[in-house]
N, C-alpha and C positions, 0 to 999 in steps of 0.2 A: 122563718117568720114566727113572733110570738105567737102563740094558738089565744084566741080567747077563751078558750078553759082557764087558763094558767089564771091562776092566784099570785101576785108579786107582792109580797110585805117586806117594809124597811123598819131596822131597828137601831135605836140608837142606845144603848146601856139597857137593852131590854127594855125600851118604851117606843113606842110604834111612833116614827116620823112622818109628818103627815106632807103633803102640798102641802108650799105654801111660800111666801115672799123671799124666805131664809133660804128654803129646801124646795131644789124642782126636783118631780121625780120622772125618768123619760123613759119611755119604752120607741126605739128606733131598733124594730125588723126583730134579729134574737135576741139582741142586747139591750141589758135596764143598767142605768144609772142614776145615782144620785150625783145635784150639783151641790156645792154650798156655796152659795153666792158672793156671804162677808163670814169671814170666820171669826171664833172667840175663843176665851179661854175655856168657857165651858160647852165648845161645841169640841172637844178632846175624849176620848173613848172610845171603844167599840162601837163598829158599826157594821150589820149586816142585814143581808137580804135574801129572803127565802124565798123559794116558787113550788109551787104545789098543780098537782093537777089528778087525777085518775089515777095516773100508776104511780102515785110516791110524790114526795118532797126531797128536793135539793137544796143546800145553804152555802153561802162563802161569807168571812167575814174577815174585817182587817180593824186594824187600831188607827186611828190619826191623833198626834201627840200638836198640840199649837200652844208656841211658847210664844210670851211677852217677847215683845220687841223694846229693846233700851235703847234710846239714845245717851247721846252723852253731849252735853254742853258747854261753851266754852265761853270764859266771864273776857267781854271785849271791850278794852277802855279807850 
């Protein structure tokens, strides 16, 4: 279980993601996630999240790439 010492910060391009309508942020037992609930083009970048407590700070970080979706159309006579 998470200790409540621990410090959990998220980051997105190195700006601190907060709660909120876009972004849950969950602590269940040892594990933190973030959701993103609607994605965009500019929610693409780096993203991580560090934990801090007494003896040290831990980090993981990963990239999420979200590309335009195209359709294509078709002229119906």
């Amino acid at each position: 279980m998470l200790r409540a010492c621990m410090q959990i910060a998220w980051f997105h391009n190195d700006k601190p993601v907060k709660d909120s309508k876009d972004f849950e942020l969950l602590v269940e037992g040892d594990r933190c996630s973030l959701v993103i609930h609607e994605v965009y083009l500019e929610d693409s970048g780096e993203y991580k999240c560090t934990a801090r407590n007494v003896n040290g700070m831990a980090h993981t970080s990963c990239r999420l790439m979200v590309e335009r979706k195209y359709t294509t159309q078709r002229n119906v006579l």
